[in-house]
N, C-alpha and C positions, 0 to 999 in steps of 0.2 A: 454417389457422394460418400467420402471416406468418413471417418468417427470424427475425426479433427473440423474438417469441411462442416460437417454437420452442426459440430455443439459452434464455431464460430457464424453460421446460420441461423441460429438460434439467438445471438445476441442481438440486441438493437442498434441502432447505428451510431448513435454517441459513442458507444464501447467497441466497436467491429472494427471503427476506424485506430486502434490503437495495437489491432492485433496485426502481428505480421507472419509469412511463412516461414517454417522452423529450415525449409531446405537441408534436408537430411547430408546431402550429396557434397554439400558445401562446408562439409568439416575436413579437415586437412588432418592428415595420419597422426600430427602432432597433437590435435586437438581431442583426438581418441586415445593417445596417449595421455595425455594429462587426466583425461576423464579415469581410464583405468587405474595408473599409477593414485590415483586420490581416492576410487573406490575401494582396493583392494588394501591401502592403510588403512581405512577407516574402516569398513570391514572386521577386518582382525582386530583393530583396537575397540570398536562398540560391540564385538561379538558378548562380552561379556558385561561391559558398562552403560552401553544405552539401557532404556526401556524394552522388554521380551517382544514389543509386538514389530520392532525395528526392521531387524530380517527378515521377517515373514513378512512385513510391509512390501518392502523393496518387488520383492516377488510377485505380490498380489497385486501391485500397479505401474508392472513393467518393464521394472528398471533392472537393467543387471550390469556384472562388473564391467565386460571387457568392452561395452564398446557402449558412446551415448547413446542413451534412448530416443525413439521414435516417437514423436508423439503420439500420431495413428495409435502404437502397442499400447503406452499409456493410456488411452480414452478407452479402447476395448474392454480395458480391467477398471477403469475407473466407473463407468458408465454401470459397473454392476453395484456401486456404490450408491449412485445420484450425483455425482461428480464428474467435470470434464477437464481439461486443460489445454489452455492457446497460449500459443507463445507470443512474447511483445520484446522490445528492444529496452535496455537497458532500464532506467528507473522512470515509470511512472506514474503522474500523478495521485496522490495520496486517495483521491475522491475515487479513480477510476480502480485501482487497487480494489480498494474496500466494497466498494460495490459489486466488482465480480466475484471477491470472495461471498460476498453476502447471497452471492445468486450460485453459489456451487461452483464457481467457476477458479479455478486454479492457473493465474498468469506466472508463465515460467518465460523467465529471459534465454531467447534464445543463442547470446552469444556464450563462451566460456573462457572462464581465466588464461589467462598465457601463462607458460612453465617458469617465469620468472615471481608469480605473484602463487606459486602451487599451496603454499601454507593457508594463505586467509587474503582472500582478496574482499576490500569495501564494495564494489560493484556489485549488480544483482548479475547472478550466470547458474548457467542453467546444472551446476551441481548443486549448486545450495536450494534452488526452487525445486527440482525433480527429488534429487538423490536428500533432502533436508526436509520438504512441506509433502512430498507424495508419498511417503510410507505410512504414515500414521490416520491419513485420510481412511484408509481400511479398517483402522478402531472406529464403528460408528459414533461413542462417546466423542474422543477429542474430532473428529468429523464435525459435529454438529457446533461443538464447542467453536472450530475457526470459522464457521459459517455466522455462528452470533457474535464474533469478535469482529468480524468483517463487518457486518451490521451495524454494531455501536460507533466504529469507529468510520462509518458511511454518513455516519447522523450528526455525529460531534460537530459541534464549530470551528473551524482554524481560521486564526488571525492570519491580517494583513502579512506579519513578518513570519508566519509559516511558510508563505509561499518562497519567499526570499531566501529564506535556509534552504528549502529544497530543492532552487536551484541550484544553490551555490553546494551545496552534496553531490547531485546531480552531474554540474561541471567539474567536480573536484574529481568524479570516480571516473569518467570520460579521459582525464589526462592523465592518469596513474595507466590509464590501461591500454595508452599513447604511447607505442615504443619510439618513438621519433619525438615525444614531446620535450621542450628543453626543462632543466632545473628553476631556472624562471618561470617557466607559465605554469609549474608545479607548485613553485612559492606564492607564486599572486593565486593561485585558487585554491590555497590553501589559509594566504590574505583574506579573499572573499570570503570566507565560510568564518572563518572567525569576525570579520565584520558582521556578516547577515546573524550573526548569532549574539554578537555585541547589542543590536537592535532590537532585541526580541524585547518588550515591553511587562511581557508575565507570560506566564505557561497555561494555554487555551488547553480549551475541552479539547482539540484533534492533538496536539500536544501529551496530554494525559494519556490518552486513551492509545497514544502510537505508545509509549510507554512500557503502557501494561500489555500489548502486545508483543513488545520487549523482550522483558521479563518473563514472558510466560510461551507464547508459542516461536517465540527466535532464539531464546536463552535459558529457558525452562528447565528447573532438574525435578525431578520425581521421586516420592521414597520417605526417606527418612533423612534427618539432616544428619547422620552419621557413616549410613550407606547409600548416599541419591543413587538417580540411575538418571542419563540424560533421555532427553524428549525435544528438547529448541535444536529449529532448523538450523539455525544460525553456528551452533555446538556440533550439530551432527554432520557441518560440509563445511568445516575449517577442520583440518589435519591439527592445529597449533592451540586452536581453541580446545579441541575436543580430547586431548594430550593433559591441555593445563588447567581444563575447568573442575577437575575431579582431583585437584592437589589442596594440599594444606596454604598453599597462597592464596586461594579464591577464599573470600568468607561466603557461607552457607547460612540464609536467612531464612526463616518460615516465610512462605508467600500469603499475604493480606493484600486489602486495595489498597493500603498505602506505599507499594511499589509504584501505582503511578504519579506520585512521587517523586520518584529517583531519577535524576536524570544518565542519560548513557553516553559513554564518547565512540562513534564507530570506526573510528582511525587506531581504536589501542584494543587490547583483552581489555574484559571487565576484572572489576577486583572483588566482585561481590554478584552472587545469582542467588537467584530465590528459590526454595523448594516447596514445591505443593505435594500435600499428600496424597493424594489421588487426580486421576480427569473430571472426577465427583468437582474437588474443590475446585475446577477452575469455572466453573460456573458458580460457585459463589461467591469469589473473587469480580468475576464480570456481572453479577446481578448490584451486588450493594456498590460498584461502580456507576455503573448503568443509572441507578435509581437516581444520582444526581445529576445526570446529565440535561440538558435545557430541551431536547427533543420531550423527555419523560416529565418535565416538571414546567413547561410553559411558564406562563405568568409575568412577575415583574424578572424571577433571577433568568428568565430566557431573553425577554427581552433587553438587559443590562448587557448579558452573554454577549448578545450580538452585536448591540451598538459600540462596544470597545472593541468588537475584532474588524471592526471597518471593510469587510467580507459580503457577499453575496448570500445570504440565509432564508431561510422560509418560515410563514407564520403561518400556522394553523389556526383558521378562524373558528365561530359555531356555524352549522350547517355544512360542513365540508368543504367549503372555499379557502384558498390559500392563496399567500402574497411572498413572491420572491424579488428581493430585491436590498439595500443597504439598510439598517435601520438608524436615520441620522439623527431622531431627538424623542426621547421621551419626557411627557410631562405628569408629572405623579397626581393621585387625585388624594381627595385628604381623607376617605373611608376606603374600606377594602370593597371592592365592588363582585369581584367572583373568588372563590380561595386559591390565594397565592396571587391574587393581582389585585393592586393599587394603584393602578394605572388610568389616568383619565383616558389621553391622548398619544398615540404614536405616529410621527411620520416616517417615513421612506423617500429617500430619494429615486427619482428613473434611473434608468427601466425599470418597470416592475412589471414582472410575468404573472398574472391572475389564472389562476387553474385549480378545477374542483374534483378532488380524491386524486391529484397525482398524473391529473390531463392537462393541458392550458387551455384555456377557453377565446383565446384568438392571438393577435400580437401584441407583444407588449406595449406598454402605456410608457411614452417618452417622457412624464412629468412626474409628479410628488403625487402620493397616495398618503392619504392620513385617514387614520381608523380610531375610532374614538369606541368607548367600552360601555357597554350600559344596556336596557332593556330597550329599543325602541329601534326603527325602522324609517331610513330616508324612502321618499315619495320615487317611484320607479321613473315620474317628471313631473315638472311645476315646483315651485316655491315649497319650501319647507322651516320649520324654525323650531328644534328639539330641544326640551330640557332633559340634562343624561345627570346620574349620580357622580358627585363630587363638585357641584357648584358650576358644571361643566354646561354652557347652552351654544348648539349650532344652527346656522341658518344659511339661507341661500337659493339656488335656481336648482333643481334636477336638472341634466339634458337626457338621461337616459345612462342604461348600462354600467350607473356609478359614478358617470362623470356630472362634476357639480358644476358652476361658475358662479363669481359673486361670495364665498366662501368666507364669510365671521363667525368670530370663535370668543369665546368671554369665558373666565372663570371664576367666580363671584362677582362678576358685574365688572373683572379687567379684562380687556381684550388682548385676545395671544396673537403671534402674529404667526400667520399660516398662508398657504401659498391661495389666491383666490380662486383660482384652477385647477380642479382637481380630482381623482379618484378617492371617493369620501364612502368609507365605512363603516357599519356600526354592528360590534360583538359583544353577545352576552360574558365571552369568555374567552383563554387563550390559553389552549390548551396543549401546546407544543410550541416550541420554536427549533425549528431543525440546521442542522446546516448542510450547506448549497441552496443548489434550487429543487423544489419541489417536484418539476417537470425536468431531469436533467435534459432529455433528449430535444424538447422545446426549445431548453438556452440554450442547447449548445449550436442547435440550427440559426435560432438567431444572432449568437453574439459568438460560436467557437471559443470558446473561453480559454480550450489548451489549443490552438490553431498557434501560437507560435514553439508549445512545444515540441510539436508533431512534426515537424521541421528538420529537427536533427541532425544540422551539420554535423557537429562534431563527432559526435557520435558515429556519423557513416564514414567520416575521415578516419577514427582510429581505427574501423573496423577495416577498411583499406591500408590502412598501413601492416597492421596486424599480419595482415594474409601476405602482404609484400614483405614481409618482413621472415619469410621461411624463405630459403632457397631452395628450389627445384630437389638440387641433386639431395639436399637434406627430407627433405620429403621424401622421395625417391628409398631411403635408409630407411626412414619409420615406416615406408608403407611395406618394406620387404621385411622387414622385423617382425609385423604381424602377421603377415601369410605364414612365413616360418613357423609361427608360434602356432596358429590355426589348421597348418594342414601338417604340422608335426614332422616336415622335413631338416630341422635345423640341426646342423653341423658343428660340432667346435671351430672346426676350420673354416667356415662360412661367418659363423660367428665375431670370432677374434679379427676374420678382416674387413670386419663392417666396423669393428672396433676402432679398428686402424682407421678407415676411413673418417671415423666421426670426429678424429682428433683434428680434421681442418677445420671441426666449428667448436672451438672451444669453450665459447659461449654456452654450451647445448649439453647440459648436464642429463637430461632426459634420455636423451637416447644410447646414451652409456649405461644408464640404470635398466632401461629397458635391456642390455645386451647383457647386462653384468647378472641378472634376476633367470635369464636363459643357462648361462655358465655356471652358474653357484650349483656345489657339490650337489648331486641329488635331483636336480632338476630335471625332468623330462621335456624334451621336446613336444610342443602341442599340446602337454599339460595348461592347466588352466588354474595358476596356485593361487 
């Protein structure tokens, strides 16, 4: 079993199914082309302006100029880290993302820009993931740093209308990367994303926290606000970005948590980056973030959290039991009953996945779960009738396992109205509320939650067009341009009539650059400039 094979063995199978194979074989000469041509500008322009540990990065996990990386080579040098990386297709979901960084794991998109989009392309491709997020992996500080970024941003809440924009990003970066798509289906999903962004109702905790990932490991400068040096991946594998973020156009702000904050447009350059003074500060940046977040502070602001993002979230109860599922009403109690919570009563709508430390403890419960807060203990079965703090009294039938029937509920002596079937529970306290599900691997067996994004027409469509979209004999030209270059027989005269030849594809500015970079005064054949 290869290094690749192995660390995608190693995941679970919520996350395994979203990994696909990098297919080394299946890059087309152009596609090694564009890889080079992008390394070697960037290269020479971050030799001096990235962060020192940049180039030496590159080295230490794998990557070099002239030709895409393997992943195999990647994991062998990454693995001396604590680090791996699997390749996945194009963007996905925000939950599945974060969770693999949080687990060490580095998803790198295995397709790559086309020579038309060489400057800055929105899609995720596998220069901005390897040649952007793998170099700096090798500084243990920022290392640990994307592993806790992943983390927080695995636990935040995202709203109904997170999902909405995602896809409509998602769809928008699919037809830009469409050489067949028309100027219409480019406008209406371009329509989409400004609609799905029209709708966003407030900016959620997953919201924030993609943000300050942002700003800090996609957009990052380091230093001093007078001499930064870059560090965001996002800076380090755009040619255009990485040109104009170190100019007197871009404003230059000390980085604080109120970057997340800021919102970002990923169709344009930013007009504004932030600079941290050291890897030091980006964990105090991500701590006093953190410390507000609804996973870290439970209670009533967790609960509030979750019930406006109308989303699938988890509650940490006391004694280790957790409940996944929507939170559709809370009713407040009139004293504080644990700190940070004034809560009498919460329900949940079904499904709710019940699982203790992070397991589920069978199938979900197709009906309403209400947890009511206070010192006291429903009967494991038979009849019970509780008085809880806040005027709050419950009564009913046990049948076992939590499920009640018969189910009344009064608070000062008015009766609330609650569903009379039910999973009923009772906590001293509420100590997190996270988001997702507690058990990802649980729901996603149950309910596939991203099963229609996995799907991926279009996605496999542009990637089809893509490769139909080289012609043979032009391929044929790139693949002979780099034997050239690699076994150091190139000719002027061989040269100038590949020249000649490329002039039937007009279109195809790459492979003149590639010819014109062999010719230039000075050059060696088979050198490696």
């Amino acid at each position: 079993m290869g290094p690749t094979e192995r660390a995608i063995a190693e995941l679970p199978p919520h996350l395994r199914r979203f990994v696909v194979a990098q297919d080394h074989a299946a890059y087309t000469p152009r596609d090694h082309a564009v890889w080079r041509h992008v390394l070697r500008r960037l290269t020479a322009h971050l030799a001096t302006r990235a962060h020192p540990r940049y180039l030496a990065g590159l080295a230490a996990t794998g990557i070099e100029v002239e030709r895409i990386p393997s992943l195999d080579e990647m994991n062998r040098k990454l693995a001396r880290v604590g680090w791996s990386a699997v390749a996945v297709r194009g963007f996905i979901p925000p939950a599945v993302f974060t969770e693999l960084q949080s687990r060490r794991v580095l998803a790198i998109a295995a397709d790559i820009r086309t020579h038309e989009h060489i400057e800055y392309t929105p899609a995720p491709d596998i220069i901005h993931e390897s040649a952007g997020h793998a170099p700096f992996i090798a500084d243990p500080t920022y290392a640990e740093y994307l592993r806790r970024a992943g983390e927080v941003g695995f636990r935040a809440i995202a709203s109904a209308e997170d999902q909405a924009v995602f896809e409509a990003i998602r769809n928008l970066s699919v037809v830009k990367e469409d050489p067949e798509a028309s100027e219409e289906e480019v406008a209406l999903s371009e329509a989409r994303l400004r609609a799905a962004s029209a709708s966003v109702r407030y900016a959620s905790e997953s919201t924030r926290a993609s943000r300050l990932y942002w700003w800090t490991a996609e957009y990052g400068l380091v230093g001093t606000l007078d001499d930064p040096r870059i560090y965001g991946a996002g800076l380090l594998s755009s040619i255009g970005e990485a040109v104009h973020c170190l100019t007197p156009a871009v404003r230059k702000l000390p980085l604080d948590p109120g970057c997340a904050d800021v919102a970002y447009d990923i169709t344009r350059m930013q007009p504004q980056l932030f600079v941290a003074r050291d890897f030091d500060q980006l964990f105090e940046v991500l701590d006093a973030f953190d410390a507000g977040l609804s996973w870290r502070r439970g209670g009533d602001r967790g609960l509030e959290e979750a019930r406006r993002a109308r989303t699938v979230n988890h509650l940490a109860l006391s004694g280790g039991r957790e409940l996944t599922g929507k939170v559709a009403e809370r009713i407040p109690a009139a004293t504080e009953i644990a700190p940070g919570l004034s809560t009498a009563l919460v329900r949940l709508d079904g499904p709710v996945l019940v699982s203790r430390d992070g397991r589920a403890e069978g199938k979900p419960w197709p009906g309403e779960v209400v947890v009511a807060f206070g010192d006291a203990a429903v009967p494991e079965r038979g009849p019970f009738d509780l008085a809880l703090p806040g005027g709050l009294a419950l009564r009913g039938f046990a049948v076992g396992g939590g499920e009640v029937v018969d189910l009344r509920a009064t608070r000062d002596g008015r009766p609330l109205e609650l569903p009379t079937w039910a999973l009923l529970f009772v906590s001293r306290d509420l100590r997190s509320v996270a988001g997702g599900p507690a058990d990802p691997g649980a729901w996603d067996r149950w309910f596939g939650e991203h099963g229609t994004f996995t799907a991926g027409e279009g996605e496999a469509r542009a990637r089809a067009r893509k490769a139909k979209a080289l012609p043979p004999a032009l391929a044929a030209l790139y693949d002979e341009v780099r034997r050239l270059r690699e076994t150091g027989r190139a000719t002027r005269e061989r040269l100038l009539a590949i020249r000649e030849a490329a002039a039937a594809f007009p279109g195809d500015w790459l492979l003149r650059a590639e010819v014109d970079e062999l010719l230039a005064p000075g050059a060696e054949a088979g050198a490696h400039p």
